[in-house]
NUVO-703962 format. One record per residue (C-alpha): y, z, x negated. Coordinates in pm, whole numbers, padded with zeros to 5 digits, always signed. Layout:
BEGIN
YZX/...
This chain:
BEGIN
+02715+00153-02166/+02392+00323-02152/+02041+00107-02151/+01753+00168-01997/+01421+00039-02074/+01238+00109-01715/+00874+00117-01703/+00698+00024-01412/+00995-00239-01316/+00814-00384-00950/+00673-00020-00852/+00882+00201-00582/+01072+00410-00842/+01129+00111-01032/+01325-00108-00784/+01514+00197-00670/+01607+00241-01048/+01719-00108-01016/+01920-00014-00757/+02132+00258-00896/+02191+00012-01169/+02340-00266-00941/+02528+00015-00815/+02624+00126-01134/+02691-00234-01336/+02984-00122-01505/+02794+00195-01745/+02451+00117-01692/+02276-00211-01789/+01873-00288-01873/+01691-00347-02238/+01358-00392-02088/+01159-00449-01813/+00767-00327-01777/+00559-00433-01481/+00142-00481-01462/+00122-00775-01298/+00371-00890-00955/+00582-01151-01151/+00735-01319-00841/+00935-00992-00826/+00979-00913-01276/+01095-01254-01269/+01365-01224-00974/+01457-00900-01187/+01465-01021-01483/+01702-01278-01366/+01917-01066-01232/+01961-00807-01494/+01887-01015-01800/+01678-00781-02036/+01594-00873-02380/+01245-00758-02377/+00997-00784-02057/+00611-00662-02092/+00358-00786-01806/+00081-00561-01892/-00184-00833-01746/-00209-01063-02046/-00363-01358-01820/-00035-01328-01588/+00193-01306-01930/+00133-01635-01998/+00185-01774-01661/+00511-01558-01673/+00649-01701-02034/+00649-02057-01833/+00851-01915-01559/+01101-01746-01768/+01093-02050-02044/+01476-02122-01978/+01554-01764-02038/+01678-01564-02366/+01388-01305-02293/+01074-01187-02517/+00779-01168-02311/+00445-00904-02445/+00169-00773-02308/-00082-00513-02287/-00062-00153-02395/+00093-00281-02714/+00347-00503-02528/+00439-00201-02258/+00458+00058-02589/+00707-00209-02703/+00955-00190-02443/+00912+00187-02451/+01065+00172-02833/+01343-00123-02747/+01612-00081-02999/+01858-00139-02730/+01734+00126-02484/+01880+00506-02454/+01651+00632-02209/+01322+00538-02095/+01240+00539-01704/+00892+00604-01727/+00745+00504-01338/+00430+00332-01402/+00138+00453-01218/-00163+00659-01382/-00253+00778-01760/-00152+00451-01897/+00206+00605-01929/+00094+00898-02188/+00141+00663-02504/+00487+00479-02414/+00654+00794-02367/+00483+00993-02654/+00601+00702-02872/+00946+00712-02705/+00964+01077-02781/+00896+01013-03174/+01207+00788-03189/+01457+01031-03003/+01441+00830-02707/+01552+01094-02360/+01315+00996-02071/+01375+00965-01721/+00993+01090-01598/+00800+00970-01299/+00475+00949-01386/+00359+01327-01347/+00000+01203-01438/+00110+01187-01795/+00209+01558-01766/-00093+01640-01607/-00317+01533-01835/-00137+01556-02208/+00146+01838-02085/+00008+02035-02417/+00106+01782-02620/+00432+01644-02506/+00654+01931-02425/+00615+02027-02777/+00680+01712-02851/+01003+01756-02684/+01183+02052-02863/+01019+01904-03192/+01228+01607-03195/+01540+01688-02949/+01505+01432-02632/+01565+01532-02291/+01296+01503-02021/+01438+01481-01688/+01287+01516-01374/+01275+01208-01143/+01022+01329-00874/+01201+01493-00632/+01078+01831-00595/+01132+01856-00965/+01444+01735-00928/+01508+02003-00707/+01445+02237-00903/+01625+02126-01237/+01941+02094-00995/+01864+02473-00838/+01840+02588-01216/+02201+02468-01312/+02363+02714-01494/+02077+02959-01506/+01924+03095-01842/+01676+02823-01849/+01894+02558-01882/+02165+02754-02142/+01888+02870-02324/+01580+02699-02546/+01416+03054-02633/+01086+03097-02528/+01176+03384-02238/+01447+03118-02116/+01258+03123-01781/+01298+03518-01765/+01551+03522-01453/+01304+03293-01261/+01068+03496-01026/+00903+03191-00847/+00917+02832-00768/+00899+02689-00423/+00775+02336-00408/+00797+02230-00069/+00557+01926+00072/+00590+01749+00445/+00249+01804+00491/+00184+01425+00473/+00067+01211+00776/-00220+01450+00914/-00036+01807+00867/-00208+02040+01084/-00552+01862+01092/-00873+02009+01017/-01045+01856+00704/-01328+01796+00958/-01124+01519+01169/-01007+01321+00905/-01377+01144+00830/-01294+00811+00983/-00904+00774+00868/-00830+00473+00808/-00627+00325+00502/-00332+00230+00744/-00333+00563+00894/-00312+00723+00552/-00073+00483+00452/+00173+00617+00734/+00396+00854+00556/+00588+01029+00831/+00873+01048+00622/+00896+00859+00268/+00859+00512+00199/+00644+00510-00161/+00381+00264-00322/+00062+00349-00169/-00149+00519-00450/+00112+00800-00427/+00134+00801-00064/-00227+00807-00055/-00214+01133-00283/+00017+01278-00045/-00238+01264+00255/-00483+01393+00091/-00225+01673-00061/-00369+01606-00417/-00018+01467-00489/+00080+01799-00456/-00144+01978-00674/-00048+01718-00955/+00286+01830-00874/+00248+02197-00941/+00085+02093-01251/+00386+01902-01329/+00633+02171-01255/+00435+02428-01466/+00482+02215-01792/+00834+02098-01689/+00989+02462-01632/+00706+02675-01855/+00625+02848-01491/+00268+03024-01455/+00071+02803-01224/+00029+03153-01002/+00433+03174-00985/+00448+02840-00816/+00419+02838-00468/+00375+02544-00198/+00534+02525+00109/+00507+02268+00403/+00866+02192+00526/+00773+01887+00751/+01150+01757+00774/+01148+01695+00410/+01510+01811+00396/+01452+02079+00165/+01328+01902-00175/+01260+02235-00373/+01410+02558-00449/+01400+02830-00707/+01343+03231-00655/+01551+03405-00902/+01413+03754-01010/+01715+03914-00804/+01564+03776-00471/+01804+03510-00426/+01656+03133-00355/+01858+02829-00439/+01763+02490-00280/+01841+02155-00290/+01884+01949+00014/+01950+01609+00079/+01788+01320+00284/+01479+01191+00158/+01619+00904-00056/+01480+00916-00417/+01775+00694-00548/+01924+01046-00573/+01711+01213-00791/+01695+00889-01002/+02061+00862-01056/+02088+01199-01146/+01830+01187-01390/+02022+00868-01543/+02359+01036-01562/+02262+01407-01598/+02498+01625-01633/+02749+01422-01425/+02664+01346-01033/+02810+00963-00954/+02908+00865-00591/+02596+00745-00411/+02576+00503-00102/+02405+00580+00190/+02308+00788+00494/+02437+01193+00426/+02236+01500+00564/+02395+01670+00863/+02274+01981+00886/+02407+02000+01259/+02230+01707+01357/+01878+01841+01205/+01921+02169+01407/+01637+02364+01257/+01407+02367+00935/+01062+02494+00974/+00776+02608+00704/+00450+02646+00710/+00198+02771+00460/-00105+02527+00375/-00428+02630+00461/-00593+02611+00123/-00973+02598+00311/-00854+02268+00501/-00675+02071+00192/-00929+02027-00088/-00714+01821-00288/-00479+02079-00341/-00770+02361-00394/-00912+02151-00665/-00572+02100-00818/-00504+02465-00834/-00918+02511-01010/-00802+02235-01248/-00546+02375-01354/-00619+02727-01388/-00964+02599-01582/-00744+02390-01813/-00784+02245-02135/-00933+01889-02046/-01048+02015-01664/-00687+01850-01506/-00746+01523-01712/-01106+01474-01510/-00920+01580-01203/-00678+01332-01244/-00893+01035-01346/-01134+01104-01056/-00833+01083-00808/-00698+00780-00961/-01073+00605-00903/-01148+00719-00578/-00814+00670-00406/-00846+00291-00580/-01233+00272-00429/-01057+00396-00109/-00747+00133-00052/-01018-00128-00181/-01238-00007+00136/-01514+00123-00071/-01537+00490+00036/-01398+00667+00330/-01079+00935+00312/-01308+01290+00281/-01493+01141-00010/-01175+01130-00232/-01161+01483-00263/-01559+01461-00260/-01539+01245-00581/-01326+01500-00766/-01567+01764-00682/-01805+01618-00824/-01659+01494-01158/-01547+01853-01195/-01854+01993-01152/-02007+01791-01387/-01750+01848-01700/-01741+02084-01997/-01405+02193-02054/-01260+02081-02409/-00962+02287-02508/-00645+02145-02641/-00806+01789-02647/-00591+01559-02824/-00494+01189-02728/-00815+01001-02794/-01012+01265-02665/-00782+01261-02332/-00850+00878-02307/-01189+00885-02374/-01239+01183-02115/-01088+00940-01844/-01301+00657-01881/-01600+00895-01938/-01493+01041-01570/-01504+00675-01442/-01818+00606-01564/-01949+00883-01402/-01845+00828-01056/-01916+00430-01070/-02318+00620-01104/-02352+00679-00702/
């Protein structure tokens, strides 16, 4: 039986996570449950899978949840200490890390130190502290597998190649490129120009996922993508400038990989990220998994597109962040993660998302190889910055 301690419980990954577990009763079960804060739905979970251990992050909500749970054998935290906790449950093999934001950089480095393998979905933790937890990683012999499902992709298109037989540094010499293929998001072929008066519910109108809405939000504004090339470079050791994006608007086509003997391998499947999850949870093995198949026949045609860098800031910016490095993708990601919360809460329009990261990146000295502290204290520095109009 394998035991999962899944971060970010009531979020979209989370109660898909759940999901392959129900599906899976009989070698997967749950140690602990992390959510921030909906405890009609931790508590209907934690009822149904009976963890030992269950963090609410907001302490003022903990309380109220210990009283609902009172007839229950669980242990109920809080906090950063409480969600660190359930990161480090004795019980727990693996760690599904899908909260939202930064706040998942200490549960999994802590995770790491006790030889814990992770299951990752929060690619903001890459982003901003990559440097320090990939060598993290080979220093202490845990697995970090891809739950995101262009990275998924490509760990599944790199199956049996040199990177995955291999832990040498040039273990990535056979791959020539990677493809990282986006649907363009709800306003694909706009001008940047037209999207001034978008509306939240418009942006919240993925065309073809169904995710929680800071991350669909990111994917309008194609900033989700940039974070994702970050991601992928730290994942798979892949120069930022050997990762390309391409708009495949069926989102049939999760990823692929360009080997250096011209040959591309891809990974299709229907947009369902229970698939990705699961294979993250049982890697190597593949499990049966219900639900809808992709017919290729019935899809008829797959068509790309390359993005127009001049009309999608939040993928331009990405790519500067990146390329700057050292503590530039930290302020890049803490601007996002304030301005797309300023827009949902109706504070700014759509255009000034990208505007806000502008200007927090203009306004930033790059600090090389910052450490933890430094990373934390960056982000709130960013946020007191923009909350300055």
């Amino acid at each position: 039986m394998k035991y999962l301690a899944i971060l970010g419980s009531t979020g979209s990954i989370g109660t898909q996570t759940l999901d392959v577990v129900e599906n899976n009763k009989e070698e997967v079960a749950v140690a602990a449950l992390a959510a921030r804060g909906n405890i009609a739905l931790l508590e209907e979970q934690t009822r149904r899978f009976m963890p030992e251990l269950v963090c609410v992050y907001d302490e003022a909500k903990a309380k109220d949840f210990s009283v609902r749970v009172a007839d229950l054998p669980v242990r109920v935290v809080s906090g950063m200490d409480g969600l660190v906790e359930c990161a480090l449950a004795k019980k727990a093999d693996m760690v599904v890390s899908a909260v939202v934001g930064m706040i998942g950089i200490r549960p999994v480095m802590e995770a790491i130190r006790t030889g814990k393998d992770i299951a990752f979905a929060n690619k903001e933790t890459l982003v901003t502290a990559g440097h320090l937890i990939m060598p993290m990683i080979k220093e202490y012999g845990v697995r970090l597998l891809p739950v995101d499902s262009e990275h998924s992709a490509i760990f599944q298109s790199l199956q049996g190649s040199a990177w995955c037989r291999s832990t040498e540094k040039n273990a990535g010499r056979e791959i020539a490129k990677l493809i990282l293929t986006a649907s363009g998001g709800p306003f694909r072929g706009k001008k940047h120009c037209e999207l001034e008066g978008v509306t939240v519910e418009q942006a919240l109108c993925h065309p073809n996922w169904a995710m929680g809405h800071k991350i669909t939000i990111d994917s309008a504004t194609m900033v989700n993508k940039g974070l994702e090339v970050m991601e992928a470079h730290w994942l798979f050791g892949v120069p930022v400038d050997d990762i390309e994006v391409v708009i495949q608007p069926q989102s049939v086509i999760h990823s692929a990989v360009e080997f250096v003997d011209g040959s591309i391998i891809a990974q299709l499947g229907v947009p369902d990220m229970r698939l990705p999850i699961q294979y993250a949870i049982f890697y190597p093995d593949r499990k049966f998994l219900p639900g809808k198949r992709l017919s290729l026949t019935d899809i008829g045609s797959i068509s790309f597109e390359k993005p127009r860098l001049s009309e999608l800031p939040g993928l331009r910016l990405a790519m500067e962040a990146m390329k700057l490095g050292g503590s530039m993708p930290v302020v890049f990601n803490a601007a996002n993660e304030y301005a797309v919360a300023e827009f949902l809460n109706r504070k700014i329009g759509f255009c000034d998302i990208t505007r806000q990261i502008e200007k927090a990146m203009k306004q930033h000295q790059v600090i090389q190889h910052p450490q933890l502290q430094e990373i934390l204290e960056i982000e709130q520095e960013t946020y007191r910055r923009l909350q300055q109009k």
